[in-house]
C-alpha positions as CSV (number, residue, x, y, z in Angstrom):
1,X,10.7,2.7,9.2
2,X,11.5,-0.4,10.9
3,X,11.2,-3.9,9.9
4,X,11.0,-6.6,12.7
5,X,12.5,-9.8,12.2
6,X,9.8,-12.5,13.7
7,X,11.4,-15.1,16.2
8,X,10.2,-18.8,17.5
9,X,9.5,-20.3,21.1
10,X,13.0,-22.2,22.1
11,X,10.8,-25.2,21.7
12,X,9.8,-24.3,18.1
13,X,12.9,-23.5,17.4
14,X,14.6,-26.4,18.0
15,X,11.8,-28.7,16.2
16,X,12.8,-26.5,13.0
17,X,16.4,-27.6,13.3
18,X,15.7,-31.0,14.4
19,X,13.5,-31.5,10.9
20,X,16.7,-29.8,8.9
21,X,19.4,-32.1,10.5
22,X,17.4,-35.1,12.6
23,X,16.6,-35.9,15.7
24,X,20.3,-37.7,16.7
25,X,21.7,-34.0,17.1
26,X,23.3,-33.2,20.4
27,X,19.9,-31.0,22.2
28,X,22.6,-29.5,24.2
29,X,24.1,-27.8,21.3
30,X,21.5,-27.6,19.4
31,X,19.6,-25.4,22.1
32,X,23.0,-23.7,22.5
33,X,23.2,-22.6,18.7
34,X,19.1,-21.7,19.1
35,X,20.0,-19.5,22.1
36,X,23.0,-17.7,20.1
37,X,20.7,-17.5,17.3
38,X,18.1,-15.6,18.9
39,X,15.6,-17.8,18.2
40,X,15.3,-16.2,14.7
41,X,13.5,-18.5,12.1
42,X,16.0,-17.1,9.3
43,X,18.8,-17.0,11.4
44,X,18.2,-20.9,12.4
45,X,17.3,-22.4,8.6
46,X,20.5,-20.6,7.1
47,X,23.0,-22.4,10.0
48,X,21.0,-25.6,9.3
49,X,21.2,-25.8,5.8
50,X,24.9,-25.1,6.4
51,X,25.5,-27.5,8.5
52,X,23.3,-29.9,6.8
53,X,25.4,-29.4,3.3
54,X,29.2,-29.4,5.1
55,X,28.1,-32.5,7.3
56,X,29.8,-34.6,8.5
57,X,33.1,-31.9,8.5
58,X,30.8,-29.7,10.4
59,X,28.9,-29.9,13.5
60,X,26.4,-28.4,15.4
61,X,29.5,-27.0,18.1
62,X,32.1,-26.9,15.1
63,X,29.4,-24.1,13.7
64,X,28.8,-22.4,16.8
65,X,33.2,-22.0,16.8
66,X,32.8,-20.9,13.1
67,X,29.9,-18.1,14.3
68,X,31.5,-16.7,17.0
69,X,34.9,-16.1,15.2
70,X,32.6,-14.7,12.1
71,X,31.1,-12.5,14.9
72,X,34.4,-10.9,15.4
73,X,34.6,-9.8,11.9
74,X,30.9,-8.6,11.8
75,X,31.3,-5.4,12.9
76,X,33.3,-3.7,10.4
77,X,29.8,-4.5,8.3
78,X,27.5,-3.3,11.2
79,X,29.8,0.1,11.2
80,X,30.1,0.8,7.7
81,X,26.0,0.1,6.8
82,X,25.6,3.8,6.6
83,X,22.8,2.7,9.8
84,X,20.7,0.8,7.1
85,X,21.0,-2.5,9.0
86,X,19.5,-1.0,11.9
87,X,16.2,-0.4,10.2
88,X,15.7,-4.6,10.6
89,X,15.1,-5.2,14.3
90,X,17.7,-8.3,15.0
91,X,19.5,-8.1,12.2
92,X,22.6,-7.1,13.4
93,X,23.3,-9.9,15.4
94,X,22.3,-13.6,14.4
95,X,21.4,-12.8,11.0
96,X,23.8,-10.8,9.8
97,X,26.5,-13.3,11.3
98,X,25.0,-16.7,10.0
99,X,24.7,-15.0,6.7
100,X,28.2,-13.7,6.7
101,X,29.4,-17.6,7.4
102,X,27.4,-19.1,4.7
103,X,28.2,-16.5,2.2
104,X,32.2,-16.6,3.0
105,X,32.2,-20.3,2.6
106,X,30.2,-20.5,-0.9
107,X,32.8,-17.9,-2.0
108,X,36.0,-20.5,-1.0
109,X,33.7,-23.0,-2.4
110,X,32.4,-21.9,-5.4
111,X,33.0,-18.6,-5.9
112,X,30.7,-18.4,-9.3
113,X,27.8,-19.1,-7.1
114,X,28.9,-15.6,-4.3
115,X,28.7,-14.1,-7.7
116,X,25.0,-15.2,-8.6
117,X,24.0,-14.3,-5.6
118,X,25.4,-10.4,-5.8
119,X,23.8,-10.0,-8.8
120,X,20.2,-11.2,-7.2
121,X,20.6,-8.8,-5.0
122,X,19.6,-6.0,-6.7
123,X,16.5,-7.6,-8.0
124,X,13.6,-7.3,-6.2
125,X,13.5,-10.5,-3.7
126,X,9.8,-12.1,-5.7
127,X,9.7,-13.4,-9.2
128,X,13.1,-13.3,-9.8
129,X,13.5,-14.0,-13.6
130,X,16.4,-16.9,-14.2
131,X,16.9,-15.8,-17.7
132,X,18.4,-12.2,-16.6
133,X,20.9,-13.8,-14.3
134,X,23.2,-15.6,-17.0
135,X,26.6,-14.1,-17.5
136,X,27.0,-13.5,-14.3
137,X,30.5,-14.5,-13.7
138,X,32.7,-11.4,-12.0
139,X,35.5,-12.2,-14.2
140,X,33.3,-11.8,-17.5
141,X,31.4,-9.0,-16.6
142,X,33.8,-6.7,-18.5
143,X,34.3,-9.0,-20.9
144,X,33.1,-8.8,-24.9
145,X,32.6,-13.0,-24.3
146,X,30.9,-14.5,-21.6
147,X,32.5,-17.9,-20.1
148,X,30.8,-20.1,-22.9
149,X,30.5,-20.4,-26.8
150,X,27.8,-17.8,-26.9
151,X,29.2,-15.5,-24.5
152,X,27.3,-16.3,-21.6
153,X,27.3,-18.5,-18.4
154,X,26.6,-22.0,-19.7
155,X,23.4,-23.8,-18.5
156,X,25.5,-26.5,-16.6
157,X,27.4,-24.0,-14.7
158,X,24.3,-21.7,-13.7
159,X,22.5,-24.7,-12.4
160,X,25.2,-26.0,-10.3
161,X,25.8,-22.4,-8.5
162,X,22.4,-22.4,-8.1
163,X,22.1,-26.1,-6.2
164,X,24.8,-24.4,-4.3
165,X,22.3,-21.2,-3.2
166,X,19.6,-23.6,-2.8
167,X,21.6,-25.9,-0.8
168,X,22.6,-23.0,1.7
169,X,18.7,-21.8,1.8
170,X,19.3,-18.5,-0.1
171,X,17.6,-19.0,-2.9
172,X,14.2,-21.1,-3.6
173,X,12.2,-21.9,-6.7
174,X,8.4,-20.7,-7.0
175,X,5.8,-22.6,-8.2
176,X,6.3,-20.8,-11.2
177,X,8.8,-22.4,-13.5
178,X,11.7,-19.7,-14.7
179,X,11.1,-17.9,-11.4
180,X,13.2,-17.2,-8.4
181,X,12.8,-15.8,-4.7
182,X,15.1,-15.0,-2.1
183,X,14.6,-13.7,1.9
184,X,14.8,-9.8,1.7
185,X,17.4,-10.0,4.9
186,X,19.7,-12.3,2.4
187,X,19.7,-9.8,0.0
188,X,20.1,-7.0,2.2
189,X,22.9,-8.6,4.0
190,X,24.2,-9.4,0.5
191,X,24.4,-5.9,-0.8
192,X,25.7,-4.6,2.6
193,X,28.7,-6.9,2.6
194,X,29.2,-5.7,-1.5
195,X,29.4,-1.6,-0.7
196,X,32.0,-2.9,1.7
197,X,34.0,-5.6,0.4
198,X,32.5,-6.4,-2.8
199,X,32.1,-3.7,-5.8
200,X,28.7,-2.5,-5.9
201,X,29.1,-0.4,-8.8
202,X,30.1,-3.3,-10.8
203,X,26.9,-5.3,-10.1
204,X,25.0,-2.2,-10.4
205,X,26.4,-2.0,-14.1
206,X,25.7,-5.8,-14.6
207,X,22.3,-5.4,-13.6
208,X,21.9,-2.7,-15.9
209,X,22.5,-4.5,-18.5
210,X,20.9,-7.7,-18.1
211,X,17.7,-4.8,-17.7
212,X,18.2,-3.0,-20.7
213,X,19.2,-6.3,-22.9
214,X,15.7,-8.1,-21.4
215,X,13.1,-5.6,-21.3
216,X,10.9,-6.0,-24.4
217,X,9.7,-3.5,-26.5
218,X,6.5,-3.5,-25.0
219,X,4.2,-4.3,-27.5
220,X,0.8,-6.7,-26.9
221,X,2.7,-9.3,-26.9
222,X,5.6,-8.8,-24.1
223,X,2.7,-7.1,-21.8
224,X,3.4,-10.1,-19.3
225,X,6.9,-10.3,-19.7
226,X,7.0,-6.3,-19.0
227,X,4.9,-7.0,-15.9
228,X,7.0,-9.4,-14.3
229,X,10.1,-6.9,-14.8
230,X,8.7,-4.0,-14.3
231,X,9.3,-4.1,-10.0
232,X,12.8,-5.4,-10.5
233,X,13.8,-2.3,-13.1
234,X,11.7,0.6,-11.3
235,X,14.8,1.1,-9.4
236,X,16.8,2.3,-12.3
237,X,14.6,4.7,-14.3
238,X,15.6,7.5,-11.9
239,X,19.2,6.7,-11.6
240,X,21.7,8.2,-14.8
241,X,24.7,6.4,-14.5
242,X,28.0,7.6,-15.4
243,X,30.0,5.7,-17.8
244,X,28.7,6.2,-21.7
245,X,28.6,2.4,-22.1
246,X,26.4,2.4,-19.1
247,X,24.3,5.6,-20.2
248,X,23.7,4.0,-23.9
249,X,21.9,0.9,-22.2
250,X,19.9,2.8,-19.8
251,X,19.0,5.0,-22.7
252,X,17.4,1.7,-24.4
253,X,16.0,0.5,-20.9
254,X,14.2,3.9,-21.3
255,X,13.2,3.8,-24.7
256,X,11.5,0.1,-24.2
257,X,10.0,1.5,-20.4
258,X,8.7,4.3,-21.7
259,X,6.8,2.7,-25.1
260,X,5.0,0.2,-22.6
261,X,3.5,2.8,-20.4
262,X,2.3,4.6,-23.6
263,X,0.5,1.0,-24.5
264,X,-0.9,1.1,-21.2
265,X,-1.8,4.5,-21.2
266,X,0.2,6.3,-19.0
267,X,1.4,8.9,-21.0
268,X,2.6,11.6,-18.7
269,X,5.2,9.2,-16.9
270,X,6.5,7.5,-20.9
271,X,7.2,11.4,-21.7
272,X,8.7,11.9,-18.5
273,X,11.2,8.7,-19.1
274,X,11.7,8.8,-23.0
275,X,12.9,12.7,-22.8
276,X,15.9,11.3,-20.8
277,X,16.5,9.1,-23.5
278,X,16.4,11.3,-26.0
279,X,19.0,13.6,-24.4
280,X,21.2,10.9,-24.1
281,X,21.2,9.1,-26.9
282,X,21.3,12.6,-28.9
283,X,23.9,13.4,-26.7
284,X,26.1,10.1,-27.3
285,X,25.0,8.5,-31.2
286,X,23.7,12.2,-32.7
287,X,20.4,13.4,-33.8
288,X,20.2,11.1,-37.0
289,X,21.4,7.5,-35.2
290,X,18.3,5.1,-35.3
291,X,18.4,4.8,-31.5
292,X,17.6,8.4,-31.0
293,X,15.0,8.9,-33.7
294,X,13.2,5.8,-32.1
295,X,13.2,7.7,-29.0
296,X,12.6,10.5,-30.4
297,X,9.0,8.8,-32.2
298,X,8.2,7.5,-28.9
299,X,8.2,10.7,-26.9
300,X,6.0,12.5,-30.0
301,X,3.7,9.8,-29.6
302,X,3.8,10.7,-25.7
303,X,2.6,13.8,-27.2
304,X,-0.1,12.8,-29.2
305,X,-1.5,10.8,-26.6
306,X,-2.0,13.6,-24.5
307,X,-4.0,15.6,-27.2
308,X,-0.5,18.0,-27.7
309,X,-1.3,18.3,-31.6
310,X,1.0,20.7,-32.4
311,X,4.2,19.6,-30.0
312,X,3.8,16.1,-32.0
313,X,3.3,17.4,-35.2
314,X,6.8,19.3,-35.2
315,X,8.5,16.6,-33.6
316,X,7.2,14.0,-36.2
317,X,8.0,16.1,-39.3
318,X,11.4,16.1,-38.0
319,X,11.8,12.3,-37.1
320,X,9.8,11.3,-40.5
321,X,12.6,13.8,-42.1
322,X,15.5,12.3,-40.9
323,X,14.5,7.9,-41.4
324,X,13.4,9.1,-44.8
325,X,17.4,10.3,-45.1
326,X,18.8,7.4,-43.1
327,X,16.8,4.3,-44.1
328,X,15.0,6.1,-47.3
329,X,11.5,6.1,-48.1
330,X,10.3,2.6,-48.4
331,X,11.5,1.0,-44.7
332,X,9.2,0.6,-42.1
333,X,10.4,2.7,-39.7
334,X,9.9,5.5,-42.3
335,X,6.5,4.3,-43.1
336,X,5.5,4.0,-39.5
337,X,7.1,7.5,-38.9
338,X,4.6,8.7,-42.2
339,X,1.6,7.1,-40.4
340,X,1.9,8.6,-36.9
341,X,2.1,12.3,-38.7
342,X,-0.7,11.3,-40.4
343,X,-2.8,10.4,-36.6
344,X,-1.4,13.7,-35.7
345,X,-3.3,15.0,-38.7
346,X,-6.5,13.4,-38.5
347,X,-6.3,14.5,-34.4
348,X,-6.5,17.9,-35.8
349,X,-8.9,17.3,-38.2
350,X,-7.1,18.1,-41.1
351,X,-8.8,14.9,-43.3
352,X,-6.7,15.9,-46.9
353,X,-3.2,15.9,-45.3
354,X,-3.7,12.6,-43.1
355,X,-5.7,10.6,-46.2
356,X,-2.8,11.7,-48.4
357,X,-0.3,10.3,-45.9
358,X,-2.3,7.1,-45.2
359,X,-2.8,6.0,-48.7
360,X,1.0,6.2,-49.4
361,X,1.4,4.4,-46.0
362,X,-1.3,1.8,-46.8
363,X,0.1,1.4,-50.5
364,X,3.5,0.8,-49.6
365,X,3.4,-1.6,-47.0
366,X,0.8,-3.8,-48.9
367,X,3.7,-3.8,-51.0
368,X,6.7,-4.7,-49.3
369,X,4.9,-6.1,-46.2
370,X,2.0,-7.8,-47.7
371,X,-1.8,-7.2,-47.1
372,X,-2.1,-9.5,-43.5
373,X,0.8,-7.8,-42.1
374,X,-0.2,-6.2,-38.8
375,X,1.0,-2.7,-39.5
376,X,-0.7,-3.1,-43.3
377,X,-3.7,-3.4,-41.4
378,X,-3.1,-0.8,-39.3
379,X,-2.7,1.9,-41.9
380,X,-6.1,0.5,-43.6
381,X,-8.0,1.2,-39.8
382,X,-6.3,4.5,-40.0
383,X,-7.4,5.3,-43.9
384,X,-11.1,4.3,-43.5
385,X,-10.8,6.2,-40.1
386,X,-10.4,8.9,-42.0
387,X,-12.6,8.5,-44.7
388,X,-15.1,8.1,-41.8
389,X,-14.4,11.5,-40.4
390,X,-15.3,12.6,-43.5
391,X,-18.5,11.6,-43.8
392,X,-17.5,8.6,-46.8
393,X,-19.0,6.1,-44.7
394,X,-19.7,3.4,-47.1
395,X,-16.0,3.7,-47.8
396,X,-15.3,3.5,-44.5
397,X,-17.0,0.7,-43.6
398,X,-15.7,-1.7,-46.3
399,X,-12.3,-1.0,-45.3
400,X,-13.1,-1.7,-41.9
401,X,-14.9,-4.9,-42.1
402,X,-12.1,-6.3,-43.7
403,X,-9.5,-5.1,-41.4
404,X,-11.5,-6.5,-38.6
405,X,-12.2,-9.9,-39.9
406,X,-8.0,-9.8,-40.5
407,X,-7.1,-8.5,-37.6
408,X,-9.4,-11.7,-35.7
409,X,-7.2,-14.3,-38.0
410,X,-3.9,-13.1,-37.5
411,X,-4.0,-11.3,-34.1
412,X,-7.2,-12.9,-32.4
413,X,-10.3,-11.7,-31.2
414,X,-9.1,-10.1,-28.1
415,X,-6.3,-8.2,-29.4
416,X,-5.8,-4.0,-28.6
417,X,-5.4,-3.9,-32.6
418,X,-8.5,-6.2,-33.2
419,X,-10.5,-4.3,-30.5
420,X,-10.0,-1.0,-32.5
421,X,-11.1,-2.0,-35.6
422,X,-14.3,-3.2,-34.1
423,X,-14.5,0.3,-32.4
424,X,-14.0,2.1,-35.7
425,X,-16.7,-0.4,-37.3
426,X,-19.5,0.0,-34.5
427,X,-18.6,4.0,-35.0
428,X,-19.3,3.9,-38.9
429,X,-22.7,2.1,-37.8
430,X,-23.7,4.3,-35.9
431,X,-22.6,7.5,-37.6
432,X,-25.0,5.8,-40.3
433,X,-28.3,5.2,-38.1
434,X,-27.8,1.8,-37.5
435,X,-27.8,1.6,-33.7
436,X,-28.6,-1.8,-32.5
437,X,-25.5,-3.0,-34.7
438,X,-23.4,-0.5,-33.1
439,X,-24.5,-1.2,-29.8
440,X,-23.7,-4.8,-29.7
441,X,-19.9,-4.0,-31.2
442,X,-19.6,-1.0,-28.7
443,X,-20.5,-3.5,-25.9
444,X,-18.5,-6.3,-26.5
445,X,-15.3,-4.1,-27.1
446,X,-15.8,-2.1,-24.1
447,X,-16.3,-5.3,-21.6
448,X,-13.4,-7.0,-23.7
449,X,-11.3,-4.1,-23.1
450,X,-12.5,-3.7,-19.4
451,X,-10.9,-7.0,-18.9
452,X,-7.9,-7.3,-21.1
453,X,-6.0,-3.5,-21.1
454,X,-8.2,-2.5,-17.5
455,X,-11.3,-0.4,-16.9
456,X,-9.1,3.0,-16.8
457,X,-7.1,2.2,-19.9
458,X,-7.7,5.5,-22.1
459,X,-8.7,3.0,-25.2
460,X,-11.6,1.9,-22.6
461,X,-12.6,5.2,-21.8
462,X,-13.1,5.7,-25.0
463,X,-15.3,2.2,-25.3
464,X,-17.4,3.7,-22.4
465,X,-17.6,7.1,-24.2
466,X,-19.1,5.5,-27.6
467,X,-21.3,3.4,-26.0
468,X,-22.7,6.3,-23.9
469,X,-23.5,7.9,-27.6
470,X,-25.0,5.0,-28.9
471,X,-27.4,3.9,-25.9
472,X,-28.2,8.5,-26.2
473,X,-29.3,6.9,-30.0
474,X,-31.3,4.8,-28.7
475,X,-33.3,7.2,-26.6
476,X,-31.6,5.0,-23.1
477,X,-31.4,8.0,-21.7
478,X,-30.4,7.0,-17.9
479,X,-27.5,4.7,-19.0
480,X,-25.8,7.2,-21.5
481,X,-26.2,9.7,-18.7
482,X,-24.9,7.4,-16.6
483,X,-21.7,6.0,-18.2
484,X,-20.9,9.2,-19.8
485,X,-20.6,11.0,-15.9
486,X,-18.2,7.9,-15.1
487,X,-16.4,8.0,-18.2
488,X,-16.5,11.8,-17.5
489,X,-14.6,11.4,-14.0
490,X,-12.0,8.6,-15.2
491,X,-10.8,10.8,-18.2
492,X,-10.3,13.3,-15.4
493,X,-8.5,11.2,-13.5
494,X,-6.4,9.5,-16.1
495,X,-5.8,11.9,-18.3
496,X,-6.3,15.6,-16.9
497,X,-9.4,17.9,-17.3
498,X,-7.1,19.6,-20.1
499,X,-7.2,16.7,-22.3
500,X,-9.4,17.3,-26.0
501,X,-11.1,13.6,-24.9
502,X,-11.9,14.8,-21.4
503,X,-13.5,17.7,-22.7
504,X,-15.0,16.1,-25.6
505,X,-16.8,13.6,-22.9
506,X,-17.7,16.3,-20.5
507,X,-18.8,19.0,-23.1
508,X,-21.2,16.5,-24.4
509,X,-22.3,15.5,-20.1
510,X,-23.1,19.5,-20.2
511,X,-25.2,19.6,-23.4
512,X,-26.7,16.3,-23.0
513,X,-27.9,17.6,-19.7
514,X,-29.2,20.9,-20.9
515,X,-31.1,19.3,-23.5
516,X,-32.5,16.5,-21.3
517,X,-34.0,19.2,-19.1
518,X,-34.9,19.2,-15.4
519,X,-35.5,15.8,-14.9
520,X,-32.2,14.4,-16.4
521,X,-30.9,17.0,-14.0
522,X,-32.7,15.4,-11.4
523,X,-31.1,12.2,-12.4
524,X,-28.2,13.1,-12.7
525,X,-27.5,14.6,-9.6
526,X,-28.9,11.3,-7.7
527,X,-26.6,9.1,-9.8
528,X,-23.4,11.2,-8.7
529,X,-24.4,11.3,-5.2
C-alpha cells in the first residue's frame, strides 16, 4: 500500500512559510527552499520551525546549504529502509532530508530530547500518553536508577526536551491535557534512521517496559486508561522478545492485556494472550511464583467464560491449591481463587459444592476485609446466587437487596458489579411471580449496560436474555420473541453457537416458538426478514 504525501500550490506554499518566519524573508529564497522542498506542507513547517528556532545563526539560504549537504548523507537511509520508505510517495526526498537536519541538530543540541523522540516512535502517532515517556534517557535505560531521585527523568528535564520537539514541529499537544501527537512521517523517518544508526532494539525494550509498567490491571476502573493504551501496545502482544528481563515484562503486559479483554468480554482472544504468559512466567519464576498462578487464574477464568466447565474446574483446583501453600488460607488471592471454583461449581450446577465454598469465602473476607469491601460483596451476590438456584428465594433475595443497595454506595449506580446485583435481584422476582418488579430492574440494567460495557458485551446479552423471559411472563409475546432472536444472533456472534448461553437462548427461541404455534411462527419469520 501506498501512502501519498499531499503537497501545496507554490503560492500556498510560500504564505505557510511566510506566517512561520514573516513576511521580511528574502521571496527569492524562500521560493527556492519551496521548490527544493517539493512543495510538501510537512517538509516546509519542519525547515521553518528550524529556521525559525536557530534564527538569526540560520537563514533561509544558510538552510538550503545545510539541506543539500544533509542530502548527501540521505541515501545510506533511503538504501538501508529495507524499501519501507518507498511506501510514502515523496518521502524519500524533501522529507526524509529536512527531517534528517532537524533531528541531527536536536541530537548536538540536546541530545536527551533525540532520545524522547526515539522512544515516541514506537507509539502509535495519536494520544500519545506523557506519563509512559519518563525515563527516557539512553544512558539510563539499562540502569537500576533513572537520572533523578526516584529513578526517573525529572519533570524539569522532560519539559525542556519536549519545548525542544515542539520547537522543531515534531511534536504537538492535543486538546487533551497529558496527551501527545506526532506526524506519522516523523516517526517513520525516526525509526528508519534508529534500525540504521540508532539501536532499535534498545528502544524496542524501553518501550516494553514503560508498556508492561503502565498498563493497568484492567478492572472498571482503568477501562479508560486501557483504552487509550490499548493501540499503542497492540504492537507487542504478538512479539516474544528474547532477553528474560524482557520476557518477564511482556509476561505482565500479557497478564494485565488479557484480564481486560475478559472484562470486556472477549474471551477467546484473553485465552489466546494469557496462555503465553503462563508459559513464560512458568518457564522463568516456576509453577508456584505469584506471577504465574495470577496468570494462571486469569486464563481458567478465560475458561469459564466460555462455558469450558470442566477445563476451569481442573485448572482452578490447581491454582486454589498452590496460593493456599504460598500465601495460606486467609489472603485474598486464596479467597478469590476459593470463589471462582466455586462460579465454576454453580456453572455446573453442582449448588452443595459452590454454597460450601461461598460461605467460607463470604465469612472470611467479612472478616479480614470488612462487610462494604467490594469483593465481600461479591461473594454475598455469589452465595444468594446460589441459594437462588436452589429454589431458597426468600434467602436469596435478602442477600441480594443488601448487596445491591451496597454496591450503589460504594461503587455507584452504574457500576458492572452494581449492575449484577440488580440482575440477580430482578431474577429472584421473577423466579417468584413478581413480574412487573422484575421487568423494571431487567430494563434499567439492560439499557444501563447497553450504554456503559456496549450492546454486545456478553453481561448485556444476558440483560436482553432475562428481559426476553420476563416480558414471555407477562404474556408480551412479540417483544420476548423479538429480543430473544437478537439476543439469539449476538450470542452467536460473540460467543460461538457452542456456548451453554447461546444455546440456553436459542433452545428456549425453539420452544418458545413451538409452543406459540403458527402464528408466532408467522411472526417470527417477518421479524427476521
Amino acid at each position: 500500500m501506498v501512502y501519498a504525501v499531499p503537497t501545496m500550490e507554490k503560492e500556498q506554499a510560500l504564505q505557510l512559510l511566510q506566517s512561520k518566519l514573516g513576511r521580511d524573508v528574502n521571496e527569492a529564497d524562500a521560493l527556492r527552499l519551496i521548490h527544493t522542498l517539493e512543495c510538501i506542507p510537512l517538509a516546509v513547517n519542519q525547515a521553518a520551525a528550524y529556521i525559525h528556532r536557530r534564527s538569526p545563526r540560520v537563514t533561509v539560504e544558510s538552510y538550503l546549504e545545510e539541506f543539500h549537504n544533509s542530502e548527501r548523507r540521505k541515501g545510506t537511509l533511503l538504501r538501508n529502509d529495507g524499501g519501507d520508505i518507498q511506501r510514502y510517495e515523496g518521502v524519500s526526498n524533501s522529507v526524509v532530508v529536512t527531517w534528517q537536519v532537524t533531528f541531527e541538530q536536536i541530537k548536538r543540541e540536546q541530545p536527551r530530547a533525540a532520545d524522547l523522540l526515539s522512544l515516541m516512535s514506537y507509539f502509535q502517532a495519536q494520544n500519545i500518553p506523557e506519563y509512559m515517556l519518563y525515563d527516557y534517557d539512553s544512558s539510563d535505560i539499562h540502569s537500576e536508577e533513572g537520572s533523578d531521585e526516584y529513578g526517573g527523568t525529572s519533570d524539569v528535564d522532560f519539559e525542556d526536551d519536549l519545548d525542544v520537539l515542539r520547537g522543531y514541529s515534531l511534536v504537538t499537544i492535543t486538546a487533551t491535557p497529558g496527551l501527545l501527537e506526532m506526524h506519522s512521517l516523523v516517526q517513520f523517518c525516526t525509526k528508519v534512521w534508529i534500525s540504521e544508526f540508532g539501536s532499535p532494539d534498545q528502544w524496542k525494550t524501553h518501550f516494553l517496559q514503560s508498556a508492561s509498567q503502565h498498563f493497568p490491571s484492567g478492572v472498571f476502573e482503568t477501562w479508560q486508561q486501557c483504552q487509550t493504551l490499548m493501540p499503542h501496545i497492540q504492537p507487542l502482544l504478538d512479539k516474544e522478545p528474547f532477553e528474560e528481563r524482557n520476557r518477564l515484562d511482556w509476561g505482565e503486559l500479557l497478564t494485565n492485556v488479557s484480564w481486560y479483554l475478559v472484562m470486556l468480554g472477549n474471551y477467546s482472544r484473553a485465552e489466546v494472550i494469557v496462555r503465553q504468559a503462563v508459559t513464560i512466567r512458568t518457564e522463568i519464576l516456576g509453577q508456584e511464583h505469584p506471577s504465574t498462578l495470577t496468570s494462571m487464574a486469569n486464563l481458567a477464568s478465560t475458561y469459564r467464560n466460555q462455558g469450558r466447565w470442566k477445563e476451569a474446574e481442573e485448572l482452578e483446583v490447581r491454582v486454589m491449591e498452590m496460593w493456599k501453600r504460598v500465601l495460606g488460607e486467609e489472603h485474598p488471592h486464596t479467597l478469590t481463587s476459593m470463589a471462582n471454583l466455586a462460579a465454576t461449581y454453580r456453572n455446573q450446577g453442582r449448588w452443595k459444592e459452590a454454597e460450601e465454598l461461598e460461605v467460607r469465602v463470604m465469612e472470611t473476607r467479612n472478616t479480614v476485609l470488612g462487610e462494604e469491601h467490594p469483593d465481600t460483596l461479591m461473594s454475598m451476590g455469589n452465595l444468594a446466587a446460589t441459594f437462588r438456584n436452589q429454589g431458597r428465594w426468600k434467602e436469596a433475595e435478602e442477600l441480594e437487596v443488601r448487596v445491591m443497595e451496597m454496591n450503589k454506595r460504594v461503587l455507584g449506580e452504574e457500576h458492572p458489579h452494581t449492575l449484577t446485583s440488580m440482575g440477580n435481584l430482578a431474577a429472584t422476582y421473577r423466579n417468584q411471580g413478581r413480574w412487573k418488579e422484575a421487568e423494571e430492574l431487567n430494563v434499567r440494567v439492560m439499557e444501563t449496560r447497553k450504554r456503559v460495557l456496549g450492546e454486545e458485551h456478553p453481561d448485556t446479552l444476558t440483560s436482553m436474555h432475562n428481559l426476553a423471559f420476563t416480558w414471555k411472563d407477562l404474556e408480551q409475546w412479540e417483544d420476548a420473541m423479538q429480543l430473544l432472536q437478537d439476543c439469539v444472533r449476538r450470542r452467536e456472534n460473540v460467543l460461538g453457537v457452542d456456548h451453554p448461553e447461546t444455546k440456553s437462548s436459542a433452545s428456549a427461541l425453539s420452544d418458545w416458538e413451538l409452543d406459540f404455534g403458527e402464528t408466532s411462527r408467522e411472526v417470527s419469520y417477518a421479524l427476521r426478514h
